[in-house]
C-alpha positions as CSV (number, residue, x, y, z in Angstrom):
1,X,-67.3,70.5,1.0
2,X,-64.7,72.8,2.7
3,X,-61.6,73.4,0.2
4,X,-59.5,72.4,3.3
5,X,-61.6,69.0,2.6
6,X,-60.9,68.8,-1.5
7,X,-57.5,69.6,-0.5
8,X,-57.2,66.6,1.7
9,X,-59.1,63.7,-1.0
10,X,-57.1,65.6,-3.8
11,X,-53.6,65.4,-2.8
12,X,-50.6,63.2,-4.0
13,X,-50.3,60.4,-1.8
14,X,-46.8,60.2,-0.1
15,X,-44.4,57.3,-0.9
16,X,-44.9,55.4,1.7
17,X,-48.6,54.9,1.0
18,X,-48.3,53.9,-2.9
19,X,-48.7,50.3,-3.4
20,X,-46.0,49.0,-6.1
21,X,-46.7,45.5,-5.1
22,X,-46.3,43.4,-8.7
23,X,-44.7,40.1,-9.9
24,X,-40.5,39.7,-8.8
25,X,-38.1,36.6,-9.5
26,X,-36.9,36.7,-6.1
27,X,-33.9,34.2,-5.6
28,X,-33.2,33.0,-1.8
29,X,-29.3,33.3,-0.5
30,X,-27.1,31.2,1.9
31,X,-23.9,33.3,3.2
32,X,-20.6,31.0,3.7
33,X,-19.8,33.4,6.8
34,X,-23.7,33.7,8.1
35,X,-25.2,30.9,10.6
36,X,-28.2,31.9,9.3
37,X,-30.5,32.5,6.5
38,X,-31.6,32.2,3.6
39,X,-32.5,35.8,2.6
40,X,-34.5,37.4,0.0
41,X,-33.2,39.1,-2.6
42,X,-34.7,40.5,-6.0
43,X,-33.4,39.6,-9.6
44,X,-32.8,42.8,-11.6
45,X,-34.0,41.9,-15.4
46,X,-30.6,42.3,-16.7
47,X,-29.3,39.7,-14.5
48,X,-32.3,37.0,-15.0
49,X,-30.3,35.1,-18.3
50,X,-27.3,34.6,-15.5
51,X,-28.9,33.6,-11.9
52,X,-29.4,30.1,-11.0
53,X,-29.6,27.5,-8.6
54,X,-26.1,27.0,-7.6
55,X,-24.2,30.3,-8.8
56,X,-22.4,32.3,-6.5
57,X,-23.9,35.8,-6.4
58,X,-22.8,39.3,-5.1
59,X,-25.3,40.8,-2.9
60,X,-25.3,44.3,-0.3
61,X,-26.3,43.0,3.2
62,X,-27.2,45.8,6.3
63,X,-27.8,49.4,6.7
64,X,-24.1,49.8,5.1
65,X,-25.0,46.9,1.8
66,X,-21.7,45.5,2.5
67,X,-21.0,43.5,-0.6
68,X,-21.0,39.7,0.5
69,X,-20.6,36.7,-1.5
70,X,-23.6,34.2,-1.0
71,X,-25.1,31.0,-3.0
72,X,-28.3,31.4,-4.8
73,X,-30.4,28.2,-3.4
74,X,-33.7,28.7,-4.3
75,X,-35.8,30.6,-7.2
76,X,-39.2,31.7,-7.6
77,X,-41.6,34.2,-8.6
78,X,-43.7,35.8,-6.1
79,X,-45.1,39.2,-5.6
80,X,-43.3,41.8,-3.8
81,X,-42.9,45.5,-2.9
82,X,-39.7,47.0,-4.9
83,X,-38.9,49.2,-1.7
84,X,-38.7,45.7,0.2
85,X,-36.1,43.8,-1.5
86,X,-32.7,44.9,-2.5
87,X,-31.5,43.8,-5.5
88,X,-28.7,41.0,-6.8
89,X,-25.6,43.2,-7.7
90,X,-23.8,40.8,-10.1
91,X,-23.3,37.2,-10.6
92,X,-19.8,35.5,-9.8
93,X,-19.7,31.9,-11.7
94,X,-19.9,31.3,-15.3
95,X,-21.6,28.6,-14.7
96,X,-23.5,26.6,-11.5
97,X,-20.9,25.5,-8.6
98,X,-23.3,23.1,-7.8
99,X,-26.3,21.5,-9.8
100,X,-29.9,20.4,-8.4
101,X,-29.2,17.1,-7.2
102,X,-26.0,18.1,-5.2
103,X,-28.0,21.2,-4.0
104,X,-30.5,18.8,-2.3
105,X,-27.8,16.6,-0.9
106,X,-26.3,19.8,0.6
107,X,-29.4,20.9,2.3
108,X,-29.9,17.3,3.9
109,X,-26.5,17.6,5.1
110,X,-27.0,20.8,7.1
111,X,-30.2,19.8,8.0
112,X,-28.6,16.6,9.5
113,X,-25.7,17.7,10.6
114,X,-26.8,21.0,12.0
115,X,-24.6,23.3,9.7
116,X,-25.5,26.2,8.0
117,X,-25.5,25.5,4.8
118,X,-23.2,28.1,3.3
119,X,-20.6,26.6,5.3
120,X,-21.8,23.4,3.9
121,X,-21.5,24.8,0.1
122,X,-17.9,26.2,1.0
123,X,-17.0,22.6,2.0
124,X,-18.5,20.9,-0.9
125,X,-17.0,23.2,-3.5
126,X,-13.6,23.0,-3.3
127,X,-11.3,26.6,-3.0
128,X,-9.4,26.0,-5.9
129,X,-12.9,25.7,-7.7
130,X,-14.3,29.0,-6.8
131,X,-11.2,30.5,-7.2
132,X,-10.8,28.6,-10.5
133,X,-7.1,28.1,-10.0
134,X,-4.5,28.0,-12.6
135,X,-6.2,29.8,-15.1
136,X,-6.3,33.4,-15.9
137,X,-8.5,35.5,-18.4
138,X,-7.1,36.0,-21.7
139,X,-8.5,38.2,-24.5
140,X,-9.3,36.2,-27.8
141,X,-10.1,37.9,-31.2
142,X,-11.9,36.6,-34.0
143,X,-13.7,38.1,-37.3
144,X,-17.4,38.9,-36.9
145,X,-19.6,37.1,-39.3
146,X,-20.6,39.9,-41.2
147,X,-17.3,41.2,-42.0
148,X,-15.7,37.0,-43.2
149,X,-18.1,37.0,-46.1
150,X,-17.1,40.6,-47.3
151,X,-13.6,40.4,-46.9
152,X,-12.8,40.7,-50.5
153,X,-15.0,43.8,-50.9
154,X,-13.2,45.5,-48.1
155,X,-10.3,48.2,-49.3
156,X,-7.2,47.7,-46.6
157,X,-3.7,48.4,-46.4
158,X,-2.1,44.9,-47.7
159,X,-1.0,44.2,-43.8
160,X,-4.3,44.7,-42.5
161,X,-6.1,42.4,-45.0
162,X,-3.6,39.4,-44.5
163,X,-4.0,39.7,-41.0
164,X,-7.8,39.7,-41.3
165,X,-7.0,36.5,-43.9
166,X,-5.1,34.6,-41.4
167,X,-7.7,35.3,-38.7
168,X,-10.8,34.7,-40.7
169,X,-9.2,30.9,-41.5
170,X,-8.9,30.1,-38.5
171,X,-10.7,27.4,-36.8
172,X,-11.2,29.1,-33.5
173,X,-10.4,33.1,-32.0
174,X,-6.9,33.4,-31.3
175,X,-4.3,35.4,-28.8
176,X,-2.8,38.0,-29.8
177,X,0.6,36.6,-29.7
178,X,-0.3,33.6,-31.8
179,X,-2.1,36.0,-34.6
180,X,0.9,38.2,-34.3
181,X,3.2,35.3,-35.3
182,X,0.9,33.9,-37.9
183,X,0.4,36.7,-39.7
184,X,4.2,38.2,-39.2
185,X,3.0,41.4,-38.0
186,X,3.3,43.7,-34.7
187,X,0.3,44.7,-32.6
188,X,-0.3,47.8,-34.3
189,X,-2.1,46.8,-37.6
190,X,-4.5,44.8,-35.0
191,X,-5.0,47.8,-33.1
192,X,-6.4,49.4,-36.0
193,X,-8.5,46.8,-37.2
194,X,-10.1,46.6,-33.3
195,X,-10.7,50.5,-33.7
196,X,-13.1,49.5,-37.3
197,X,-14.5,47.0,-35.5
198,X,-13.5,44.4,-37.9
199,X,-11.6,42.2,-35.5
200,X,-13.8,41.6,-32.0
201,X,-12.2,40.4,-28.5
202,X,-14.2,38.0,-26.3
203,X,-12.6,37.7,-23.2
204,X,-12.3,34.1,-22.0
205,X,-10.5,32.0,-19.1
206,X,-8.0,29.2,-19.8
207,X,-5.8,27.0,-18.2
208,X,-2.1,28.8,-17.6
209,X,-0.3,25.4,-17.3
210,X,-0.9,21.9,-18.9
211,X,-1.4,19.4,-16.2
212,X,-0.2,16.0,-17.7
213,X,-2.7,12.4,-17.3
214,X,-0.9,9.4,-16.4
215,X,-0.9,6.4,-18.9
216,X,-0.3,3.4,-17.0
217,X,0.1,0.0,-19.0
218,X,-2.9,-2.4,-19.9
219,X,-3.6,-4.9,-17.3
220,X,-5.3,-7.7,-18.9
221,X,-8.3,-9.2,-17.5
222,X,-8.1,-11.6,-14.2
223,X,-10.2,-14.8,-13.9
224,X,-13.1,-14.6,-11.3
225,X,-13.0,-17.6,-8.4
226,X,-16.8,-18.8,-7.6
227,X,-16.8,-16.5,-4.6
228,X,-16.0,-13.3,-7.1
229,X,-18.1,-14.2,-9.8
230,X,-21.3,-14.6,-7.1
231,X,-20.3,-11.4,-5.8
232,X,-20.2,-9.3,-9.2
233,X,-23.8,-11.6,-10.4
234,X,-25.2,-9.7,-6.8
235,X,-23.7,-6.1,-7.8
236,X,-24.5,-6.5,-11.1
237,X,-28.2,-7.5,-10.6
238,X,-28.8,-4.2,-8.3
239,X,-26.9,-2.3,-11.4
240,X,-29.6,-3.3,-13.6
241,X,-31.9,-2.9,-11.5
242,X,-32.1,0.9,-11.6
243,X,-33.2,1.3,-7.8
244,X,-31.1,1.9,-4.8
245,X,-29.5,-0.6,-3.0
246,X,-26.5,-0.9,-0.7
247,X,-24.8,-4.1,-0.4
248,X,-21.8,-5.0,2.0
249,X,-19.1,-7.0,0.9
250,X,-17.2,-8.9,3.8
251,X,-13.9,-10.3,2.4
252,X,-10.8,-11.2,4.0
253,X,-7.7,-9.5,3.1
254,X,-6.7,-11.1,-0.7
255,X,-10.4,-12.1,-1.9
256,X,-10.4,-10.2,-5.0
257,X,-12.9,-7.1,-3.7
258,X,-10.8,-4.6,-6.5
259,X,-11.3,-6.6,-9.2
260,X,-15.2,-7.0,-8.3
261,X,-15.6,-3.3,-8.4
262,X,-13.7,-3.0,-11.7
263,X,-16.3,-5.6,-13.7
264,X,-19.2,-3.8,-11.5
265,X,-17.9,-0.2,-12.6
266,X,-17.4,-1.7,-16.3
267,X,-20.9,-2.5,-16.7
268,X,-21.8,0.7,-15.5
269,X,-19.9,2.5,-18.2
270,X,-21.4,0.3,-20.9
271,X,-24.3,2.4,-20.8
272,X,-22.8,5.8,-20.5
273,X,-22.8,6.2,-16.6
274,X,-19.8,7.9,-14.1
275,X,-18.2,5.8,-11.0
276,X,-16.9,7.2,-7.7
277,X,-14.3,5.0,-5.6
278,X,-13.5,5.8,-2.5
279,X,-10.5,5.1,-0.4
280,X,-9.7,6.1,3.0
281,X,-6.4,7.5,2.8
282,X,-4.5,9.6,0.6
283,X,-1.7,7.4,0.7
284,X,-3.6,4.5,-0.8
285,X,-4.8,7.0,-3.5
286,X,-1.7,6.3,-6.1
287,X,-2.1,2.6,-5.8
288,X,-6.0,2.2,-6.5
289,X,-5.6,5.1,-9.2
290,X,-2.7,3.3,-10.6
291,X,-4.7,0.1,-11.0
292,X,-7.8,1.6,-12.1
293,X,-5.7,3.3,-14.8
294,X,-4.3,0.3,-16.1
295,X,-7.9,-0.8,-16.7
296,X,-9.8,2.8,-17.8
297,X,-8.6,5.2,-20.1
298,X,-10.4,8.0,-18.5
299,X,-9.5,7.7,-14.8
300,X,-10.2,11.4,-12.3
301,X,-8.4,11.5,-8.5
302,X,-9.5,14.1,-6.0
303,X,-7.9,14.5,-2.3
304,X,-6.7,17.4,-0.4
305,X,-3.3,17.0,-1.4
306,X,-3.5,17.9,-4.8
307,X,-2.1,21.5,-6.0
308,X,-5.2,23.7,-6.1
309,X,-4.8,24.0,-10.2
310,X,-4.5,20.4,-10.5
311,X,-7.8,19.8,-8.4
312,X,-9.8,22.8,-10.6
313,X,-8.3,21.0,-13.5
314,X,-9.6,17.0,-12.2
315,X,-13.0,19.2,-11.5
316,X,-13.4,20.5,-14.9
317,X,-13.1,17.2,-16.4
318,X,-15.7,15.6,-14.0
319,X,-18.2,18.3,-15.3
320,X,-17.7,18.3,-18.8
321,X,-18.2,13.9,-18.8
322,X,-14.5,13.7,-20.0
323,X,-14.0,10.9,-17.2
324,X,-15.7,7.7,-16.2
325,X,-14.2,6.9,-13.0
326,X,-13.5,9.1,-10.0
327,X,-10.9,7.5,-7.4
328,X,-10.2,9.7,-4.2
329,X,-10.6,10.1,-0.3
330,X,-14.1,11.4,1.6
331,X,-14.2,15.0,-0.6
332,X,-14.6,12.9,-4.0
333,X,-17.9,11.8,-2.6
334,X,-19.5,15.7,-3.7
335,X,-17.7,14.9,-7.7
336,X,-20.0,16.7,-9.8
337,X,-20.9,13.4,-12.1
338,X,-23.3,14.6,-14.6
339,X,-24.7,10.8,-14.9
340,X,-23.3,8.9,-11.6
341,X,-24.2,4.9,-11.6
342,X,-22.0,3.6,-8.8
343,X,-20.4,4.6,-5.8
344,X,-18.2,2.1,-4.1
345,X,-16.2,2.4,-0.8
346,X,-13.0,0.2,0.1
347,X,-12.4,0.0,3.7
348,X,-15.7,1.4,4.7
349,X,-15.2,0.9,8.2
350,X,-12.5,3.6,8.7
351,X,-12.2,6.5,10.4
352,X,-11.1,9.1,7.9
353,X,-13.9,8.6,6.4
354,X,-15.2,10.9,9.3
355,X,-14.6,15.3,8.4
356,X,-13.6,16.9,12.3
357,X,-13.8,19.9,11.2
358,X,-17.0,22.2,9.7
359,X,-19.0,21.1,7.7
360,X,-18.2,17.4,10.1
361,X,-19.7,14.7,7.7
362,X,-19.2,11.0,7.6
363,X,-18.7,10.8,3.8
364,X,-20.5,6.7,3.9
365,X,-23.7,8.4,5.2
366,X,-23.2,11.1,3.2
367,X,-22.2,8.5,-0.1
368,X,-25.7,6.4,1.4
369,X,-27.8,9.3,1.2
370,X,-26.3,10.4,-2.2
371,X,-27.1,7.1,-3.4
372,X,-30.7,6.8,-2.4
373,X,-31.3,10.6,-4.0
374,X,-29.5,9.4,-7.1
375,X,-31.1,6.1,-7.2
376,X,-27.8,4.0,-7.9
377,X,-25.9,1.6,-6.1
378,X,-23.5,1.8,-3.0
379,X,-20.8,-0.7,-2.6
380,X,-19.1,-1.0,0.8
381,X,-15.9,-3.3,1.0
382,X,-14.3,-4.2,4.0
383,X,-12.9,-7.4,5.6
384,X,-13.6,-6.0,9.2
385,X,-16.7,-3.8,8.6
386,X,-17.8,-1.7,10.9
387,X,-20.7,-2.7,13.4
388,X,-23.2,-0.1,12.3
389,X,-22.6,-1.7,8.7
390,X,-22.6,-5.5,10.2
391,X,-25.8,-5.1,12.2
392,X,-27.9,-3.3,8.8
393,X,-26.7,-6.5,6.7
394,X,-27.4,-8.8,9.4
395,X,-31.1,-6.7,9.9
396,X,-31.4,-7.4,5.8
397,X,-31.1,-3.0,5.5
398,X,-28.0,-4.1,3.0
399,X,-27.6,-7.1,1.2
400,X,-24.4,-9.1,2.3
401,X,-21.9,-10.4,0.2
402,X,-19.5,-13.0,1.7
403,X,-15.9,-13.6,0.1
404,X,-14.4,-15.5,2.7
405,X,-11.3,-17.0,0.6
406,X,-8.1,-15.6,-0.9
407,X,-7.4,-15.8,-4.9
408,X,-5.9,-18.7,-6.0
409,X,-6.0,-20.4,-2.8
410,X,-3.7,-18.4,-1.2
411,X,-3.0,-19.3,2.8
412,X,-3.2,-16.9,5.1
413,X,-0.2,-15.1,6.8
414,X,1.0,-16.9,9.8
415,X,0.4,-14.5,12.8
416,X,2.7,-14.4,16.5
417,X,2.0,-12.3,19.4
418,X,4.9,-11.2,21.5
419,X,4.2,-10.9,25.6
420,X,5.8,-7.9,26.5
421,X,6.0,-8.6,30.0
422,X,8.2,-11.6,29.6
423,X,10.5,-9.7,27.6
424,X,10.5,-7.4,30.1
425,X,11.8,-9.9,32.8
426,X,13.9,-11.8,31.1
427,X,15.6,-8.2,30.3
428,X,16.1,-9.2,26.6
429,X,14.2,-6.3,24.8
430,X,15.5,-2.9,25.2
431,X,13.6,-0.3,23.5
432,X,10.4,-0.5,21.2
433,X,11.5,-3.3,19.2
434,X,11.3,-6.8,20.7
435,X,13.8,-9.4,20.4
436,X,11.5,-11.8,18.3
437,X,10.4,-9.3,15.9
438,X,14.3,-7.8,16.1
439,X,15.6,-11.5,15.1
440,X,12.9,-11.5,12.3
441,X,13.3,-8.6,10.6
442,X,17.1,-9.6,10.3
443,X,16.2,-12.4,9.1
444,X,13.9,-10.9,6.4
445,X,16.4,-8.3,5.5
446,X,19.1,-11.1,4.9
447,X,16.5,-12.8,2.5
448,X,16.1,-9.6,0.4
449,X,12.6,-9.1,1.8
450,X,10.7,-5.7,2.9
451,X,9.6,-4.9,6.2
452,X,6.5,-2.7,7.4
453,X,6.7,-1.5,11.5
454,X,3.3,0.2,12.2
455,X,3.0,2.2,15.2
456,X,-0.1,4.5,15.2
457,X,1.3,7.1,17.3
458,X,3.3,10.1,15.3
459,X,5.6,12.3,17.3
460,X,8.8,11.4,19.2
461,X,7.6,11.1,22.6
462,X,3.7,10.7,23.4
463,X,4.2,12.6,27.3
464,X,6.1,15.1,29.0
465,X,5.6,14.5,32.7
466,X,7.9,16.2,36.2
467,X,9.1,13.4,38.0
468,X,9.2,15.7,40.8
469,X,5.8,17.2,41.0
470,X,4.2,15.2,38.8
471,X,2.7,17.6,36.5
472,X,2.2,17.1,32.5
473,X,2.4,19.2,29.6
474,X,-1.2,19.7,28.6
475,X,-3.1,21.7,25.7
476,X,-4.3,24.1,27.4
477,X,-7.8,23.8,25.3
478,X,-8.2,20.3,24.8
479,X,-7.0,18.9,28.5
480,X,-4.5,16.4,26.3
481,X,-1.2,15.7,26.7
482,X,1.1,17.3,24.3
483,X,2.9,14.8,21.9
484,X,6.8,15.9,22.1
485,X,8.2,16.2,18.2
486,X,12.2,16.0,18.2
487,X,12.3,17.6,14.7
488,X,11.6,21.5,15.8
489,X,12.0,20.0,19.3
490,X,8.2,21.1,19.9
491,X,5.3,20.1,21.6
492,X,2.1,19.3,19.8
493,X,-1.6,18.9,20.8
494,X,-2.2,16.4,17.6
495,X,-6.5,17.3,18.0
496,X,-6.0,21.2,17.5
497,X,-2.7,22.0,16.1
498,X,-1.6,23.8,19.4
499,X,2.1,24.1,19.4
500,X,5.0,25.1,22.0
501,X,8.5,24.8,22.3
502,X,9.4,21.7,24.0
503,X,10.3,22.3,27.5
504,X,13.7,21.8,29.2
505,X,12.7,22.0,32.8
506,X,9.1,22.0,34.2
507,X,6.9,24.5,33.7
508,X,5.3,24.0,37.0
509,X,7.8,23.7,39.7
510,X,11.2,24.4,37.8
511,X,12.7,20.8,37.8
512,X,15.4,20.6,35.1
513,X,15.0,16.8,35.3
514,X,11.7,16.7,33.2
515,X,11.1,13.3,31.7
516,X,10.2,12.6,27.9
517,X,7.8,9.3,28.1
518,X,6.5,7.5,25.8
519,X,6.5,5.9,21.9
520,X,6.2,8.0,18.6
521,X,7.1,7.2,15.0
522,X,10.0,9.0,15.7
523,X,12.0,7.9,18.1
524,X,11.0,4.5,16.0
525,X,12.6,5.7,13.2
526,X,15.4,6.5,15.6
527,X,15.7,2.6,16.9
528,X,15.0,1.2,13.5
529,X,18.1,3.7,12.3
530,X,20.8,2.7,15.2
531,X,19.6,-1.1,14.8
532,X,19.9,-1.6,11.4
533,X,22.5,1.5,10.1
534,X,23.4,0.0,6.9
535,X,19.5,-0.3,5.8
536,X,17.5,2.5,4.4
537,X,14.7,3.3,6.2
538,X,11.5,5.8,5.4
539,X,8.9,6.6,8.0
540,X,5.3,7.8,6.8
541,X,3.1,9.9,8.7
542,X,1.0,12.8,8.9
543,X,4.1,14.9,9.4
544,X,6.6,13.5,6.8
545,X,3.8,13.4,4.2
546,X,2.4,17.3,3.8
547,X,3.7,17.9,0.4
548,X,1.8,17.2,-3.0
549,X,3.2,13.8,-4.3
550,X,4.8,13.5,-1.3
551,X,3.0,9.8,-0.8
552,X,3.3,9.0,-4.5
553,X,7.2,9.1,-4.1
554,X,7.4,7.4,-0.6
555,X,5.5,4.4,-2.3
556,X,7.1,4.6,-5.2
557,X,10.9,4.0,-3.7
558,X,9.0,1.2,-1.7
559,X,8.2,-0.7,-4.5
560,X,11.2,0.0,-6.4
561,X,13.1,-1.6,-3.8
562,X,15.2,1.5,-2.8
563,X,14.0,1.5,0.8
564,X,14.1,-2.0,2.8
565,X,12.1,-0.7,5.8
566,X,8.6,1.2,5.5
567,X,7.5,3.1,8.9
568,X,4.5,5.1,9.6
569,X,1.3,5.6,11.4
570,X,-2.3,4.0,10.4
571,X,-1.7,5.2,6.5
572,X,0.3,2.3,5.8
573,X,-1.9,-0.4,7.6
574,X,-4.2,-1.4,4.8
575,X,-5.1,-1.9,1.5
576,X,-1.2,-1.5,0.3
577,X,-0.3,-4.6,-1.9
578,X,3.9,-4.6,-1.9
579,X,4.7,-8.4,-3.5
580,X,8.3,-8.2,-1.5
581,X,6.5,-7.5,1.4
582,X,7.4,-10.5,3.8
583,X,7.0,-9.5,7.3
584,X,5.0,-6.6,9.2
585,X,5.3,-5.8,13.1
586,X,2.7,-3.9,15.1
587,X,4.4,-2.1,17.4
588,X,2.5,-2.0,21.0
589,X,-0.1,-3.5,19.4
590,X,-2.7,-3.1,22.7
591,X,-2.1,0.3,23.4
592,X,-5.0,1.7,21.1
593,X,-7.4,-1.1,23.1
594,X,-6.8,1.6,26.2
595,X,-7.8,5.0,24.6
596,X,-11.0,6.5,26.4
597,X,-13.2,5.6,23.4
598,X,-16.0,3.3,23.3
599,X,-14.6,2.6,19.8
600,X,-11.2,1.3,21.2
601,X,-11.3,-1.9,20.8
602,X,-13.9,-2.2,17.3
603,X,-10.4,0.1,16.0
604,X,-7.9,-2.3,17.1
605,X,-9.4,-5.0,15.8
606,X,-9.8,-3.2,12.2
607,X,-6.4,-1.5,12.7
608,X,-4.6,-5.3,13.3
609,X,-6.7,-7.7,11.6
């Protein structure tokens, strides 16, 4: 054999052709910003105590290994080439955002929806979570083991040793400020003591303010009617049951549906299990948490209108089992219940039940599906279902629960319809108001009675059209006409948030005449204010309610009695229960039976009924 031969069986293979193939925990990553995924990346031993399903890691991605932020969503070891896969950096959470069983309702959900499912974490988890607002790190010291059982053996100056003293007795580390005024001393003796290594800091994250639980008074137990008591025999059964099972209840307005899910969510507690209620809007939030409070000690609420500290603080509690019942709007269906045994939903069949914007979700489908993965039951309440509920209990998919009469025999509220149209030639109604329902809220008023005018269109004036060339102020993305706003004299697009100052002549052919059309909360508000000057007056809406509390204090001077007349949109139409309450008016009543949507007139008909 030639050397030129030796030379070429004898040489060091190159990199490239060395085979380093051997046994990896590889975990698999979903990016929040990335429609695609997931992607491979290696756990460095150092970091294997730390990665698991549902922790936020930092990982390099591309030629550049930018550092992105993605959810760890599956784990497994496999064998793999070191030069092939880059590894984990560091890991974000203390602990799991989101645990095995919410993991797997996530992935349905972007399987079902078609939504990547970063984007579909990001929406489950909420901001404030990841950002763990309103707390901060905070440096704790404490006295090793070793060093608390020789303390008497160590020789210190006499500052040094009481400050060790006071440390070592206490029942948990402490700041430095509170050591500092325990022991009398400044920071320097605990400087020194840091520097021996007889005093240790452990850095850990608290809460920077105290958020504060409302106590609410005992409300004592109500007596079931037959049609309560065979309700609660049919919820309980499914309880005990330990399957899934989805059962409609169908009561009118008054039946006693609240007080069925409180006994239902009782028993569930008996035996160490968490509840999640449901509500449709924030604005009935206060009132169902209020009740629930007066019946459970340890009571959770979660909605989008909470401060971001106070929602990482309601979080928290959920995760470490320090409440039994959740009460919120369609987020609180992804509450991190450790042990969940019921889910009910009041007012099932509404529409804010429905998320527009990424990750869209239905939060009943999404509660149906949770259900079925959890194996508990799903409540939904309603007295005007919706047809896709109707048709599955009518099909025997859910069991039906009928509760067609009102506690204690209570009639129903007498109902008149006003024709529009005869007011109109008779000339007797000018504005929004007609004379009917103008003669009876006067006549309510003058009885000490409250009032409730719904009109489920926000803004001042619904059009701006040219009477001269007929053109009309239109998003110019959405094709809609913009909804004029006389506070800010604006003009909104109320599906995208588009927004332009409201026009004084056309923007089209130049007409100065251009003609505001149209009904809105507002200019309600406006009528309601120049009919009735001596009588306060509050409108709710979207646009009056954006601050946190801001519905809790509207209600609240309702029910005191400090405001006579209660305006708004769709947020006040149900499930509010105001005992002075003698006489609501639907405004236009048809005009939501004429919107191009095949739902038009299943809406009215939940909207009025």
């Amino acid at each position: 054999m030639s050397s030129m031969q030796q030379d070429l069986f004898n040489r060091e293979p190159d990199p490239w052709e060395l085979d380093d193939t051997s046994e990896r925990l590889v975990a698999q990553v979903v990016f929040a910003e990335a429609p695609f995924g997931p992607f491979d990346y290696a756990v460095p031993d150092a970091l294997r105590p730390l990665v698991e399903l549902g922790r936020r890691v930092r990982v390099p991605l591309g030629r550049g290994d930018r550092p992105m932020t993605a959810y760890v969503v599956r784990l497994e070891n496999r064998m793999a080439r070191s030069d092939r896969l880059k590894d984990i950096q560091s890991v974000l959470d203390d602990a799991a955002l989101v645990g095995p069983p919410m993991l797997r309702l996530t992935e349905w959900m972007a399987d079902y929806y078609l939504c990547p499912l970063g984007q579909v974490l990001e929406g489950v988890v909420p901001a404030s979570v990841r950002g763990q607002a309103g707390t901060r790190e905070r440096m704790f010291l404490s006295v090793p083991t070793n060093v608390a059982a020789r303390l008497t053996q160590l020789k210190l100056p006499p500052k040094q040793a009481h400050i060790l003293k006071v440390l070592a007795g206490s029942p948990r580390p402490m700041l430095m400020p509170e050591l500092m005024l325990a022991a009398g001393c400044t920071a320097g003796p605990i400087k020194q003591l840091r520097e021996k290594k007889l005093v240790v800091e452990q850095s850990k994250r608290v809460n920077t303010t105290e958020l504060a639980q409302t106590v609410e008074d005992r409300e004592a137990h109500l007596d079931l009617n037959e049609d309560q008591q065979q309700a609660l025999r049919t919820i309980l059964a499914m309880i005990d049951s330990g399957q899934h099972h989805t059962a409609l209840m169908h009561g009118v307005t008054g039946s006693g549906k609240t007080e069925v899910y409180i006994r239902a969510i009782e028993h569930v507690i008996s035996f160490g299990r968490q509840a999640i209620v449901l509500v449709p809007e924030i604005s009935l939030t206060p009132q169902t948490v209020k009740r629930f409070r007066s019946r459970f000690d340890r009571v959770a609420v979660l909605h989008s209108h909470l401060s971001p500290a106070d929602r990482h603080w309601q979080w928290r509690r959920i995760v470490d089992r320090e409440v039994d019942v959740i009460v919120g709007a369609r987020s609180a269906v992804f509450a991190p219940t450790p042990q969940l045994g019921l889910i009910v939903i009041d007012e099932e069949h509404d529409g804010s039940f429905k998320q527009d914007s990424p990750p869209r979700y239905h939060a009943r489908e999404v509660a149906r599906r949770r259900a079925q993965m959890e194996s508990v039951p799903l409540v939904l309440g309603s007295a005007t279902p919706s047809l896709e509920s109707w048709l599955a209990a009518q099909r025997g998919e859910y069991q039906l629960v009928d509760m067609p009469r009102r506690v204690s025999q209570r009639p129903l509220p007498h109902v008149g319809t006003v024709d529009l149209r005869d007011e109109f030639h008779s000339r007797q109604t000018r504005g929004a108001i007609a004379r009917p329902l103008h003669q009876a809220i006067h006549q309510t008023l003058k009885e000490d009675g409250q009032v409730i005018l719904l009109l489920n269109r926000r803004g001042f004036a619904t059009a701006i059209q040219c009477p001269a060339c007929g053109h009309v102020v239109k998003c110019p993305d959405c094709d809609l006409a913009l909804t004029h706003h006389h506070v800010g004299e604006k003009a909104v697009c109320h599906y995208c948030d588009y927004e332009i100052k409201a026009p004084d002549k056309c923007p089209d052919c130049g007409f100065d005449g251009i003609r505001y059309s149209g009904l809105g909360t507002q200019k309600l508000e406006a009528e309601v204010r120049a009919r009735f000057p001596n009588v306060s007056c509050l409108r709710m809406d979207s646009d009056t309610m954006q601050k946190p509390g801001s519905h809790e204090e509207a209600l609240a001077k309702f029910r005191r009695g400090e405001v006579k007349i209660l305006l708004g949109t769709q947020m006040i139409a149900k499930g509010l229960d105001f005992p002075n309450v003698t006489l609501v008016g639907v405004i236009n009543a048809d005009t939501a039976l004429h919107f191009p949507d095949f739902r038009a007139s299943e809406r009215t008909f939940q909207l009025v009924t």
